[in-house]
C-alpha positions as CSV (number, residue, x, y, z in Angstrom):
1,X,-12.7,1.1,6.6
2,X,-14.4,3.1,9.9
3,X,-12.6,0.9,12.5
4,X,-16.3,1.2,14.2
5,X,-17.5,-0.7,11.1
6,X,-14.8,-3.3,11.1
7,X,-15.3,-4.0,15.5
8,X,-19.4,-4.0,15.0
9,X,-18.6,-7.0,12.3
10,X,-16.3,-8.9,14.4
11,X,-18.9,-8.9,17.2
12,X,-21.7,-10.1,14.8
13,X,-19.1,-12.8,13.2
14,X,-17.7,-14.3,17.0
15,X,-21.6,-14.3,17.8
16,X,-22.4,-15.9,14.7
17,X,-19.1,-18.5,14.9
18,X,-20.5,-19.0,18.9
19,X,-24.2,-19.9,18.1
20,X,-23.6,-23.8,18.4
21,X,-22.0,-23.7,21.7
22,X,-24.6,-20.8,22.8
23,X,-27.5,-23.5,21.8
24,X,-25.2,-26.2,23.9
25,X,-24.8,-24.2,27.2
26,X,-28.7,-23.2,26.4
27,X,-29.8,-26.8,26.4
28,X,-27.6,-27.7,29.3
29,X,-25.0,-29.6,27.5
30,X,-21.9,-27.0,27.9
31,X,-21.1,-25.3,31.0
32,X,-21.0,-21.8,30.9
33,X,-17.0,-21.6,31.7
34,X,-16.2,-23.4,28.7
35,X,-19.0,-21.4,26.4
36,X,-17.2,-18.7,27.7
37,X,-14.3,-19.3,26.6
38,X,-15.4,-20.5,23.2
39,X,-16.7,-16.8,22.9
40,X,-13.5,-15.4,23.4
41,X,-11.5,-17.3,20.8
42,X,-14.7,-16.5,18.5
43,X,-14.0,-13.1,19.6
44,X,-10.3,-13.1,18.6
45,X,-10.8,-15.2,15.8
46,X,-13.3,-12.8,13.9
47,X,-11.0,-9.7,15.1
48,X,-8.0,-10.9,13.5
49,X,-9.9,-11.8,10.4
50,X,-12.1,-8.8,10.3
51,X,-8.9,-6.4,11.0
52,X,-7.2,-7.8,8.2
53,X,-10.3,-7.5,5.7
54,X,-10.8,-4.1,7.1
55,X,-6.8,-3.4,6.2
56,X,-6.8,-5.1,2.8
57,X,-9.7,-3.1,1.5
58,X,-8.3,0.3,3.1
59,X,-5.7,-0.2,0.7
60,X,-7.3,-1.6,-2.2
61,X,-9.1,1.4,-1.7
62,X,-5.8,3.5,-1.4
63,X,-4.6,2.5,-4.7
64,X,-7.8,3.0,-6.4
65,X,-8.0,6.1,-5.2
66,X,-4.3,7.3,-6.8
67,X,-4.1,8.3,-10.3
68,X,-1.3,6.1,-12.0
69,X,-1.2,9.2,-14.5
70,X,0.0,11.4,-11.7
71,X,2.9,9.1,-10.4
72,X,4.4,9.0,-13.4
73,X,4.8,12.6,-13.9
74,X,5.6,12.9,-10.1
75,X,8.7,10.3,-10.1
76,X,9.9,9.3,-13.8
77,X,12.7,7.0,-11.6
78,X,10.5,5.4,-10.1
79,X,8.6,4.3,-13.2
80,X,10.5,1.4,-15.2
81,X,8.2,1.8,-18.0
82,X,8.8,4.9,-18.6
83,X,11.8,5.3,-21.3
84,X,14.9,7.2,-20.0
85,X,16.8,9.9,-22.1
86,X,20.1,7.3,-22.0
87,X,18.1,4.3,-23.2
88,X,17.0,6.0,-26.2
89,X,20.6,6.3,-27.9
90,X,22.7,3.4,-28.7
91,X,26.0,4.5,-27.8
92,X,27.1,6.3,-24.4
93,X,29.2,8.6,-26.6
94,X,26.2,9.7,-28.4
95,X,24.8,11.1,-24.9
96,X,26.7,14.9,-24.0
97,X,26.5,16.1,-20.5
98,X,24.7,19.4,-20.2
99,X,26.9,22.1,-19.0
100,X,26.1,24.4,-15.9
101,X,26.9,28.0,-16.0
102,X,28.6,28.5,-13.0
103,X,31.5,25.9,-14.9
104,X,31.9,28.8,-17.4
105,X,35.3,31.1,-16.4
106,X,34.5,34.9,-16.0
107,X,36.2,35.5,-19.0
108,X,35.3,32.9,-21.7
109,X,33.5,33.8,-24.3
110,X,32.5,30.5,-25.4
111,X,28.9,28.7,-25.6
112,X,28.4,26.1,-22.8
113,X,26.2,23.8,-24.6
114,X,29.0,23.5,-27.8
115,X,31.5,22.7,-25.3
116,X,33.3,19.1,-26.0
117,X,33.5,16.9,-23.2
């Protein structure tokens, strides 16, 4: 949320939370001091509260925003949903490790990938 938004509605909450005791020091029955003061914790009150509503729907809106689609294909590790290529065979022999071609010697004519490991 505009952080202009979020401070306009936390001075309309405080004044809304200090309309009793406004009414009081109005009518005489509260000395200005202590309305005073009852403002200010209205004030802080309504801040803290508005500030986390304000942050809470930032990132509600944050996560709405993101396409769950695109973070799969971004980080498969990070998804545990997502099935990994070991899970898929039942028996860690089963599973060969891929062979690079810088492991190859200069003068080996053999295929990498029929390699044994």
């Amino acid at each position: 949320m505009n952080p202009n938004t979020v401070f306009s509605a936390s001075l309309v909450t405080s004044l809304v939370l200090w309309f009793p005791s406004m009414q009081a020091c109005l009518r005489g029955d509260l000395d200005l001091a202590p309305a005073g003061l009852r403002y200010l914790a209205a004030l802080a009150v309504s801040r803290l509260a508005m500030g986390f509503l304000g942050r809470l729907v930032a990132a509600y809106r944050a996560t709405q925003l993101h396409d769950p689609a695109e973070a799969d294909t971004a980080s498969p590790v990070s998804s545990p949903a997502a099935p990994s290529a070991t899970a898929s065979h039942s028996t860690p022999e089963a599973v060969t490790p891929q062979r690079r071609r810088a492991d190859r010697s200069t003068g080996d004519d053999t295929d990498p990938d029929t390699l044994a490991a």
